[in-house]
C-alpha positions in Angstrom: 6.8 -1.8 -22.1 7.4 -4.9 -20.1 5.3 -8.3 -20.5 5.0 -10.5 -18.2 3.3 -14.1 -17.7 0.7 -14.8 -14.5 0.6 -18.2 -14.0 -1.6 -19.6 -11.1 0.7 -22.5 -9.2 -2.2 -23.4 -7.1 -4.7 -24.3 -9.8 -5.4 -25.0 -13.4 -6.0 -22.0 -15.8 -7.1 -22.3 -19.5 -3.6 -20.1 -19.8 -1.3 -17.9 -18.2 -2.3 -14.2 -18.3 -0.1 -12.1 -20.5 0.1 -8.8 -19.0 1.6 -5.2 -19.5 3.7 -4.3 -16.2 2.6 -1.0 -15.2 5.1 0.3 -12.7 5.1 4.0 -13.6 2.9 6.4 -11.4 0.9 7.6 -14.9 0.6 3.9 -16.3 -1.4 2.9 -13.0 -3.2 6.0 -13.0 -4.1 5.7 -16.6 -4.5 1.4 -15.8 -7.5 0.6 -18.3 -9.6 3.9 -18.4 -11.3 4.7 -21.8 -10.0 1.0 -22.8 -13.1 -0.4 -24.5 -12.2 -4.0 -24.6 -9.2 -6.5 -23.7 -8.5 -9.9 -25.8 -8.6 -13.0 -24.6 -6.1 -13.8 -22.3 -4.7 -10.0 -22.1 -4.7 -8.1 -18.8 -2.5 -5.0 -16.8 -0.3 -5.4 -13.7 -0.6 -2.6 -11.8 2.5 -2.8 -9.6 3.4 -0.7 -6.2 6.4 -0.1 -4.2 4.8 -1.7 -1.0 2.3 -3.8 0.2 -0.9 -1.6 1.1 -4.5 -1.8 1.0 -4.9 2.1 0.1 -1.9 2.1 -2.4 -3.4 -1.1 -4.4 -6.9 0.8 -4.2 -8.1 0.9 -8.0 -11.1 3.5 -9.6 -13.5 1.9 -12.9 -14.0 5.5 -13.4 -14.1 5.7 -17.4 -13.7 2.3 -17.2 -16.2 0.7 -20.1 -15.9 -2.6 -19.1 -16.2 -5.0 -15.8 -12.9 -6.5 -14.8 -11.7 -9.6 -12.7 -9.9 -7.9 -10.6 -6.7 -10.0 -8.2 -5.0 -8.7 -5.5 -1.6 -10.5 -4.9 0.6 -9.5 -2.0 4.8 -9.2 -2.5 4.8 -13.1 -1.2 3.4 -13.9 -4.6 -0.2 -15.0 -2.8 -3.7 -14.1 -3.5 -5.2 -11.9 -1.0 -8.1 -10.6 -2.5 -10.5 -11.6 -5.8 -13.3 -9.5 -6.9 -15.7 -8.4 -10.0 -15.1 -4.5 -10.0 -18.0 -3.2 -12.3 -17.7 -0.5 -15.1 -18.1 2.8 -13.9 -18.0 2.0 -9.7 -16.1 4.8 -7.7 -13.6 2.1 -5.9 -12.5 -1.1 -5.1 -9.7 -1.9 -2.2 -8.2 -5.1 -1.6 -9.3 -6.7 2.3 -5.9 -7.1 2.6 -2.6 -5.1 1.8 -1.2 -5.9 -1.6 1.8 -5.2 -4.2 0.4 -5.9 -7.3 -2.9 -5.6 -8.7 -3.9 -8.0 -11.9 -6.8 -6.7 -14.1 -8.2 -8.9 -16.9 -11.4 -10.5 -18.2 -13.8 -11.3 -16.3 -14.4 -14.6 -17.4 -10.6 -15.4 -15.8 -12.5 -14.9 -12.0 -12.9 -18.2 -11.5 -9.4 -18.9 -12.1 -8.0 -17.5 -8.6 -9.0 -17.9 -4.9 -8.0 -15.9 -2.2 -4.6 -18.1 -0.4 -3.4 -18.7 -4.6 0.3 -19.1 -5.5 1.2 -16.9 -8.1 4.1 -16.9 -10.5 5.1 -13.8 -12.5 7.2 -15.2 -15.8 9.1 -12.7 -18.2 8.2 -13.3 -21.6 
């Protein structure tokens, strides 16, 4: 599976976020469900064919952990940041998005809504 780099051009991060790139329909259904934990400095892409606040929609059903959770539109900017807890029904961006990045929570402080991002091949 493809890895890919997030790198936030608009502030300082301890790193960039290495990341699966989930662009199949059953990788983003499957996303991090029955995952237990995520390393430091790991997270998942969830990528769609469109901008869209329903399409970039994400469940934490089975979900055993809480997740910083980063909405970034195909212009490669932050439109949406927010904690989704373990085990809540759903989270939607406020405003439509391409890609969804999910990762540690202790990254939340690392994005801001108006963030450039970068997405680097590794």
């Amino acid at each position: 599976m493809r890895q890919i780099l997030i790198r936030n051009l608009s502030r300082s991060q301890s790193r960039p976020v290495k990341t699966l790139y989930c662009v199949s329909f059953f990788c983003r259904l499957r996303g991090l469900t029955f995952r237990r934990s995520l390393a430091e400095g790991e997270g998942l892409l969830l990528v769609q064919g469109r901008d869209s606040r329903l399409d970039a929609s994400i469940h934490m059903l089975f979900v055993w952990m809480d997740l910083a959770v980063v909405w970034i539109n195909s212009a490669g900017e932050v439109v949406d940041v927010r904690l989704a807890r373990r085990w809540h029904l759903a989270y939607a961006p406020q405003r439509p998005a391409r890609y969804v990045l999910e990762t540690l929570p202790t990254r939340l402080d690392e994005f801001r809504v108006g963030d450039r991002i970068q997405f680097e091949d590794i």
